[in-house]
C-alpha positions as CSV (number, residue, x, y, z in Angstrom):
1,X,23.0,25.6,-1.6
2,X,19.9,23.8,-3.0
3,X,18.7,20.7,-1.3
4,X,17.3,17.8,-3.1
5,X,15.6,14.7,-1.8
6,X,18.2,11.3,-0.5
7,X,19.0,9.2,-2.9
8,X,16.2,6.2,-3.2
9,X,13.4,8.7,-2.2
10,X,11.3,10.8,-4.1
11,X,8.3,13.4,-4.1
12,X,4.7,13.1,-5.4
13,X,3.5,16.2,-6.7
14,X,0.3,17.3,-7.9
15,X,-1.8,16.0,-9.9
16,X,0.1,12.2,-9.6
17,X,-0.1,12.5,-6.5
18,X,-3.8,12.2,-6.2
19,X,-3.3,9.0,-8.1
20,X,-1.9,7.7,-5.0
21,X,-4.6,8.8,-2.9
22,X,-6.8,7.2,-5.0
23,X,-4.6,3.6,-4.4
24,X,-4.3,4.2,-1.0
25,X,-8.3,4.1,-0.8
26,X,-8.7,1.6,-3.3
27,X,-6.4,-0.8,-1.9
28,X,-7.6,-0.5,1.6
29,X,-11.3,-0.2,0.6
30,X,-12.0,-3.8,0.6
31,X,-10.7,-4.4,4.4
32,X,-12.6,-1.8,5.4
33,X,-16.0,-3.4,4.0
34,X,-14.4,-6.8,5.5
35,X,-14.7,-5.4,9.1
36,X,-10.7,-4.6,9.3
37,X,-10.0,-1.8,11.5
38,X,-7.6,0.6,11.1
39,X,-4.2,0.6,13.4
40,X,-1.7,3.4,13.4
41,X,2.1,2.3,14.6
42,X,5.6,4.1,14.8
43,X,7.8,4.8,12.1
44,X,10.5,3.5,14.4
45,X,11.1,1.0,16.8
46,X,13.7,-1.1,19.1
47,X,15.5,-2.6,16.9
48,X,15.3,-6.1,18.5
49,X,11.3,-6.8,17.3
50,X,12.7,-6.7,13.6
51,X,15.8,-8.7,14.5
52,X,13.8,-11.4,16.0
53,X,10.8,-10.9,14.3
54,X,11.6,-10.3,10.5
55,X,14.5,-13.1,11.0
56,X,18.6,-12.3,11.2
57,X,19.4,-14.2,8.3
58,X,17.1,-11.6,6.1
59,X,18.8,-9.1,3.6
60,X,16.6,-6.6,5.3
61,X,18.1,-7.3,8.5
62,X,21.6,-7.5,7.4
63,X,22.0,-5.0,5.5
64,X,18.6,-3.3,4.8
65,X,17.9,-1.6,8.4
66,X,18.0,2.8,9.0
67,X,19.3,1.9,12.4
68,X,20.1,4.7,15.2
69,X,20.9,5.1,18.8
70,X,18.7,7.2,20.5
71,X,20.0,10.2,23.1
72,X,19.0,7.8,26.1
73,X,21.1,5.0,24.1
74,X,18.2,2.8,22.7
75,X,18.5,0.9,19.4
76,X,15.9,2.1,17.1
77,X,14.9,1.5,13.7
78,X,12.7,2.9,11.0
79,X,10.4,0.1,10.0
80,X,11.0,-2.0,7.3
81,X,7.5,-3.9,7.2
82,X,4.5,-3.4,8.9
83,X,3.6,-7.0,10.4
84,X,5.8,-7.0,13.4
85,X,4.9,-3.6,14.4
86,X,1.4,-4.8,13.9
87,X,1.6,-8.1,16.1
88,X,3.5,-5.9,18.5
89,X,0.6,-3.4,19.6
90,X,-1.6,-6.3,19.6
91,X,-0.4,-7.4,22.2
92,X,1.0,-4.8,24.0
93,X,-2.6,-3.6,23.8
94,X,-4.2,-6.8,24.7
95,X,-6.5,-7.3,22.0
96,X,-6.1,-10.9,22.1
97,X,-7.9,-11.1,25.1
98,X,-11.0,-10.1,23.2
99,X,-12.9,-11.2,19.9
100,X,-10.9,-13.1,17.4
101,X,-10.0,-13.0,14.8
102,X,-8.6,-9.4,15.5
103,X,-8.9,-7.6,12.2
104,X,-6.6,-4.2,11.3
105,X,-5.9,-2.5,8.2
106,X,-2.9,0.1,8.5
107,X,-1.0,2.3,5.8
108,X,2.0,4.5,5.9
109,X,5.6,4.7,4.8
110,X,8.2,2.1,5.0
111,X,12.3,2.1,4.9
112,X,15.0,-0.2,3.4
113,X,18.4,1.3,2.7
114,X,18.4,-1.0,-0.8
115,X,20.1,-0.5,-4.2
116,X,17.9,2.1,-5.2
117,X,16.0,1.5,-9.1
118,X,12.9,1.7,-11.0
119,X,10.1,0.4,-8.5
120,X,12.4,-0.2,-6.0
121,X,13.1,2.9,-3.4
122,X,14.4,3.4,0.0
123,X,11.3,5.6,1.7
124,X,8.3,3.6,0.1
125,X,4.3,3.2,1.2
126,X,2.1,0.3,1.5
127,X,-1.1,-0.6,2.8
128,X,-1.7,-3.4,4.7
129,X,-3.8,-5.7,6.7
130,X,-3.6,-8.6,9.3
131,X,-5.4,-10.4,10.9
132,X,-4.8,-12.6,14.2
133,X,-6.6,-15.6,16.5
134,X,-7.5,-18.2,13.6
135,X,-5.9,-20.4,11.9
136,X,-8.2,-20.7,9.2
137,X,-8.0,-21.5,5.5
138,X,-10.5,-19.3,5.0
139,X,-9.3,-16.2,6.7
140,X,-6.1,-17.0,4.2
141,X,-8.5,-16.7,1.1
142,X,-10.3,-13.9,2.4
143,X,-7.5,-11.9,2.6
144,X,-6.4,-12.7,-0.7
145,X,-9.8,-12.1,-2.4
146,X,-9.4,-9.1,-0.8
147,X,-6.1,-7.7,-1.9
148,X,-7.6,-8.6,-5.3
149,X,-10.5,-7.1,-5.2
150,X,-8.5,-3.7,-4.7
151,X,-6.2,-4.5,-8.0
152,X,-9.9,-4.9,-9.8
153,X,-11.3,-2.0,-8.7
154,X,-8.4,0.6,-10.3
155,X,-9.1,-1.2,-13.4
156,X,-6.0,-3.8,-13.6
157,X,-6.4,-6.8,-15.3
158,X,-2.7,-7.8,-15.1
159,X,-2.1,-8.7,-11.7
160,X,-1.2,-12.8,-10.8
161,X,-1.5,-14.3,-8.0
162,X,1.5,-16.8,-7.9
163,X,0.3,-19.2,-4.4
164,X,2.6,-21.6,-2.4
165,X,2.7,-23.1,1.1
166,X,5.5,-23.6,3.2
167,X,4.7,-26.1,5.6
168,X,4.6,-25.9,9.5
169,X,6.8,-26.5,12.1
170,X,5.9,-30.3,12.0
171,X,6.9,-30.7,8.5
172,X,9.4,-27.8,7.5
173,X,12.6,-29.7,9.6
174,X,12.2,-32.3,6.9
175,X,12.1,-29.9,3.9
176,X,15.2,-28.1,5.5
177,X,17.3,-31.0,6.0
178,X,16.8,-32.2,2.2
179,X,17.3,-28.3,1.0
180,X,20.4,-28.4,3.1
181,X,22.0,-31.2,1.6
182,X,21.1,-30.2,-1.9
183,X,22.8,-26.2,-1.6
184,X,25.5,-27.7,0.2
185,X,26.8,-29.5,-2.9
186,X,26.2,-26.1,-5.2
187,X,29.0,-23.2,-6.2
188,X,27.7,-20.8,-3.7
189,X,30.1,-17.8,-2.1
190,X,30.9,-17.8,1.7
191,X,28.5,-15.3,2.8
192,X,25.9,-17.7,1.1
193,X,27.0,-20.5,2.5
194,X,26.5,-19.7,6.5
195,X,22.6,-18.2,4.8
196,X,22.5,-22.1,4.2
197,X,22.3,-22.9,7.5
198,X,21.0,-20.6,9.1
199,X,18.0,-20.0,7.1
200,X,18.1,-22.3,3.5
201,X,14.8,-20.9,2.5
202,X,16.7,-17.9,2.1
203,X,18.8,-18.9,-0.4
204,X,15.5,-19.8,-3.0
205,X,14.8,-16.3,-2.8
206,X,18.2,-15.1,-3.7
207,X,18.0,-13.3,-6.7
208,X,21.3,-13.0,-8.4
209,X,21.6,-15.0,-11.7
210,X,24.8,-17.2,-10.7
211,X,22.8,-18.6,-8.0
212,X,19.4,-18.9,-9.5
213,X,21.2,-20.9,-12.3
214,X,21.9,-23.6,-9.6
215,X,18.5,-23.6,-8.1
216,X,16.7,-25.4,-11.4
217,X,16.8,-29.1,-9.5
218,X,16.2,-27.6,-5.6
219,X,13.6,-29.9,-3.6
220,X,10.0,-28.3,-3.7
221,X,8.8,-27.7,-0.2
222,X,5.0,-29.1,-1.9
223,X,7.0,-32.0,-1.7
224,X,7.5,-32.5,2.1
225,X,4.2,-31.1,3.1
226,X,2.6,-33.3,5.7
227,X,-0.9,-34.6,5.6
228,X,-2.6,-31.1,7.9
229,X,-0.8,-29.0,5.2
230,X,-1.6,-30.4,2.2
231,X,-5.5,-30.2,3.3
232,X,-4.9,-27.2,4.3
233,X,-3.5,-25.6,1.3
234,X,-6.0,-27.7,-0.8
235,X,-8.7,-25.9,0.9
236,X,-7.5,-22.5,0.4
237,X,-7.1,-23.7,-3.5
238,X,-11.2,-24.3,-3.1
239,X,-11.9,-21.3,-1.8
240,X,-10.1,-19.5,-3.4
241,X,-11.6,-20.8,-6.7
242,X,-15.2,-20.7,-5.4
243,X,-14.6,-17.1,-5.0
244,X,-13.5,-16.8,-8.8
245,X,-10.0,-15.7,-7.9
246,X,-7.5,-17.6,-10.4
247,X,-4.0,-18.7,-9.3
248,X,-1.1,-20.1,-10.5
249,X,0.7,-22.2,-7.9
250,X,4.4,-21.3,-7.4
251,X,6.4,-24.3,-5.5
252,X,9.4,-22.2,-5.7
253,X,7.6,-19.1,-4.2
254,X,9.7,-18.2,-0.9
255,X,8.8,-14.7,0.5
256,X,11.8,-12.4,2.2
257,X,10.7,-12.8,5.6
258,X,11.2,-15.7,8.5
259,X,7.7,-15.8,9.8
260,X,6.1,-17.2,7.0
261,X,4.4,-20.7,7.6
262,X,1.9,-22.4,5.4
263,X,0.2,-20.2,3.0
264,X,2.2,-17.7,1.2
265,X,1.4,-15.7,-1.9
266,X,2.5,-12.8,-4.4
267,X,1.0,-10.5,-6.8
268,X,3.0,-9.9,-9.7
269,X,2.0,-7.0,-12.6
270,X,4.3,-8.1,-15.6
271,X,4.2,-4.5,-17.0
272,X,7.1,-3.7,-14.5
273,X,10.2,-5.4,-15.8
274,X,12.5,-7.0,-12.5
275,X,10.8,-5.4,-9.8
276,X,7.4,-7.1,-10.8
277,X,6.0,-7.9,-7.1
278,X,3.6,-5.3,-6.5
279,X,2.1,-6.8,-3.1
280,X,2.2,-10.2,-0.8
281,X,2.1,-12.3,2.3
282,X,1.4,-15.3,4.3
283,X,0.5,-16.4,7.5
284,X,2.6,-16.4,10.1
285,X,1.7,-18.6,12.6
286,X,5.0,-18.4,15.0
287,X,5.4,-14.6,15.1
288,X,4.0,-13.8,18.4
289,X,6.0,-16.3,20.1
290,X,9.1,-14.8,18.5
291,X,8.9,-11.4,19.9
292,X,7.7,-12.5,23.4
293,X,3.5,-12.6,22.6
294,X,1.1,-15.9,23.3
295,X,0.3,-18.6,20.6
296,X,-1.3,-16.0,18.3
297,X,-2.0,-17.3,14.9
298,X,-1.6,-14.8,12.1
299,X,-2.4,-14.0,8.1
300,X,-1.2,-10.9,6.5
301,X,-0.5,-8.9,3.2
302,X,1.0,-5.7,2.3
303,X,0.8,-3.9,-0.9
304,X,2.8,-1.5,-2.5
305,X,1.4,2.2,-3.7
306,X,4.7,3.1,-5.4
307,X,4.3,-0.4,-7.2
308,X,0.9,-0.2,-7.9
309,X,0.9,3.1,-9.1
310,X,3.4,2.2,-11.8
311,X,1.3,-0.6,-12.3
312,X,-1.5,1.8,-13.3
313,X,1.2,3.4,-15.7
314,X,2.0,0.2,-17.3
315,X,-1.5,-0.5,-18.4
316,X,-2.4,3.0,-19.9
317,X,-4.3,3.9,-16.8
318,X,-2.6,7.2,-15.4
319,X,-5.6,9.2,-17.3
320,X,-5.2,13.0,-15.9
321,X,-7.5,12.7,-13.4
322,X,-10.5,15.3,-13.0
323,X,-10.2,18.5,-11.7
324,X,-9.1,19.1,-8.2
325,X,-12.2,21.7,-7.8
326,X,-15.9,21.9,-8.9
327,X,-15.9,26.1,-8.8
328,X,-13.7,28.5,-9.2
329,X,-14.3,31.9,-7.7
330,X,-13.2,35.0,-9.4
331,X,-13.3,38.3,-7.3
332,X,-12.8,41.4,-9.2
333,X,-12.0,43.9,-6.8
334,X,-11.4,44.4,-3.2
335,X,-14.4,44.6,-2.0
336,X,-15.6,41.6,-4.4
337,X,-13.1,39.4,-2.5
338,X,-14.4,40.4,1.2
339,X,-18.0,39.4,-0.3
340,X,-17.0,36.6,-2.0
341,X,-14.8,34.9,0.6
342,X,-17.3,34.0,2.8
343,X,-19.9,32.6,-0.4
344,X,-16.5,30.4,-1.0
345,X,-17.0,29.1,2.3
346,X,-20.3,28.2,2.3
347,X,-20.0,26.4,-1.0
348,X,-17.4,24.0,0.5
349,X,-18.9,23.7,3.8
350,X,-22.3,22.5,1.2
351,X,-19.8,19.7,0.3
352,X,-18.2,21.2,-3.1
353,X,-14.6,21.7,-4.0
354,X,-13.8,25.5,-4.4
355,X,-10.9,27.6,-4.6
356,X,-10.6,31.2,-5.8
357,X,-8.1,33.6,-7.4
358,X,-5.6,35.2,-5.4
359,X,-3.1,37.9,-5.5
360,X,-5.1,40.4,-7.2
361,X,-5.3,39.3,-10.3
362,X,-7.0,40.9,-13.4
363,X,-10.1,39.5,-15.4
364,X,-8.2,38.0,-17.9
365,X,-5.5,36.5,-15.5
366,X,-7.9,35.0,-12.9
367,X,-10.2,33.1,-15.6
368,X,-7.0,31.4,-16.5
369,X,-7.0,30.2,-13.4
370,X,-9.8,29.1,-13.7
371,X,-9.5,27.1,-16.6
372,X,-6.5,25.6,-14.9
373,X,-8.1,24.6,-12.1
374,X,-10.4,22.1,-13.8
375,X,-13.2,23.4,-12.3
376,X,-16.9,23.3,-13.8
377,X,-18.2,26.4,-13.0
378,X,-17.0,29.6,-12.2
379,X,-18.1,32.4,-9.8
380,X,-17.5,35.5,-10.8
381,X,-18.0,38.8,-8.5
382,X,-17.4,42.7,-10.0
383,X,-18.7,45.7,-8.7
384,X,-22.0,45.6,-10.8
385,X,-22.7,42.1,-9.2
386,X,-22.4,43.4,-6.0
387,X,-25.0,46.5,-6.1
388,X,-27.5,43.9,-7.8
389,X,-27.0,41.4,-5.1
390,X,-25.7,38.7,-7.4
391,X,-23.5,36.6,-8.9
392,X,-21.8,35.8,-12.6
393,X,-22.1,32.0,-12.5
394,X,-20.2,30.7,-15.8
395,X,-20.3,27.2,-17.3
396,X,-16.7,26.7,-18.0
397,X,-17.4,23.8,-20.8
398,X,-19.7,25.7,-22.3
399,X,-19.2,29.2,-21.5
400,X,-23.2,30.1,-20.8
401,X,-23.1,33.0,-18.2
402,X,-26.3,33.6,-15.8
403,X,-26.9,36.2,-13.0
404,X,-27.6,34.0,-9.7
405,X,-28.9,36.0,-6.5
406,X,-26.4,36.0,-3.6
407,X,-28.6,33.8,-1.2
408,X,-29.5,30.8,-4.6
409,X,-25.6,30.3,-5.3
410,X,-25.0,27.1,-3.2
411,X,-28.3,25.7,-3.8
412,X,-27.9,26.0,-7.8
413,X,-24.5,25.0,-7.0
414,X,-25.4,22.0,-5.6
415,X,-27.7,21.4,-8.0
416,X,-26.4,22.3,-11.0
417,X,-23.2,19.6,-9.4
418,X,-25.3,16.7,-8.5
């Protein structure tokens, strides 16, 4: 039998996927200059940190989890998000008992067993970043500018930033009470209905059209925001504008998680059609607290590659990238290929990107390859080269050929390259 990848999953092959190597440096490129550090978690854990931290009233906890029970009889589950890991090792590792804010940028894979379409999969990879010990407006901002600043530097000019707040624990019972009262009185089916009150913010982010048809006259939680929020948010508006981000403020903007407090945000690429988040966060002041940690105040994002990457698509920016290699060595002969293997070495060891022909091939076959291979130059080695002590370097745009002496290849190389 052939085997093919699960349902929901997929493959990136050469040459997309350097694309999303490319993202995956781009996106995180800005945290790294920000003096984020990079953290490193499980792809599983006890199931009880999402429960508690991610919220039981979520769709990813009730029904979006890869749960298993391990041979010593543990709950485990493959992560859905990458915050409560996050908060997790900080303080399992103490790091709040240090400088703050703590700072950490991580990337990696991600699982939700969801209804599998276009820009929405079950294995999928985000990078993100966090960072804990202030509650600050700007730490919020900064994290946002951020995030942006990654979007703007693959070239897209379509993102939006949709911005909201949700409150805090002070003035967030209020909000709840009046969303309560209003779903209550709505068609809503029975499953729905206990999501009421539970966790009503849950319902605003319910995306079936029945419901969202119901939604139009819902309370705005900018309406109940008391007097510390409303500055607050206000000043991440300011900075946020000083930094010559734009915005477009979302009172309806609830994100699918229960730690959220205060700030929340989304980017949004209209290029993709439904699935048109392609990153977002909040702060999430609360979070420790939930899964057993100290008063640690919190502000995250995480942004998807897949999304992103698709993004790139949508504005005409998947451009076949450059070739993989700068040279491309041709040996012709066996004892060309035990004298030219170790000249391959020394070019990439100089810092260039080589790779040679294999299997034997003929003249004709291995400067295929070559041309293939994208390269810029190739190095070609016969037995004539050898007795002279040199070798055929040949400009593969403009197919000018000169004799270089064995010990000059890498520095012409190099230079030729620069």
């Amino acid at each position: 039998m052939t085997f093919q990848a699960p349902k929901g999953t997929f493959d990136w092959m050469p040459p997309r996927s350097e694309t999303v190597l490319a993202v995956r440096d781009a996106l995180a490129a800005p945290a790294r200059r920000a003096g984020y550090g990079y953290v490193e978690t499980p792809a599983f854990e006890d199931t009880g940190l999402f429960s508690r931290g991610v919220g039981e009233s979520t769709d990813i906890v009730t029904k979006e989890m890869y749960t298993f029970t391990s041979r010593g009889g543990q709950s485990l589950t493959l992560r859905p998000e990458g915050t409560a890991s996050v908060v997790r090792a900080v303080i399992e590792h103490g790091l709040y008992g240090g400088p703050l804010p703590i700072k950490l940028w991580y990337s990696g894979s991600f699982f939700r067993y969801e209804r599998a379409q276009a820009g929405r999969y079950r294995h999928f990879s985000q990078v993100g970043a966090e960072a804990l010990g202030a509650e600050d407006p700007a730490l919020d901002a900064e994290l946002i500018v951020l995030a942006m600043d990654g979007y703007a530097s693959l070239g897209l000019r379509r993102v939006r930033l949709l911005l909201n707040s949700l409150g805090c624990k002070e003035c967030r019972p209020a909000y709840r009470a009046a969303l309560q009262d209003f779903l209550r009185a709505l068609d809503l089916d029975e499953a729905t209905r206990q999501r009421i009150e539970i966790n009503p913010l849950r319902v605003l982010d319910d995306k079936r059209p029945e419901v969202r048809a119901q939604l139009a006259d819902a309370p705005l939680v900018t309406d109940h925001l008391c007097g510390a929020c409303k500055a607050y948010h206000e000043e991440v508006r300011g900075l946020l504008t000083a930094a010559g981000v734009p915005y477009e403020d979302d009172p309806r903007l609830v994100r699918g998680l229960d730690y959220y407090t205060r700030t929340t945000f989304e980017f949004v690429h209209d290029g993709l059609g439904a699935q048109s988040a392609v990153g977002g966060g909040g702060r999430y002041d609360g979070l420790s607290e939930m899964i057993g940690g100290p008063q640690l105040p919190g502000v995250g994002w995480a942004l998807g590659v897949d999304r992103t990457v698709l993004a790139l698509e949508a504005e005409g920016l998947l451009a076949e990238r450059a070739g993989r290699v700068d040279v491309f060595a041709v040996p012709l002969g066996e004892e060309a290929r035990r004298r030219i293997f170790p000249l391959v070495a020394a070019l990439r060891r100089a810092g260039l990107a080589v790779d040679m022909s294999f299997g034997g091939r003929g003249v004709k076959g291995a400067m295929k390859a070559a041309d293939r291979s994208g390269a810029r130059y190739a190095v070609i080695l016969g037995d004539r080269d050898i007795e002279a002590g040199a070798v055929q370097v040949k400009d593969l745009t403009t197919a000018d050929q000169t004799a270089v002496p064995f010990a000059e290849v890498v520095d012409v190389l190099k230079g030729r390259l620069s």
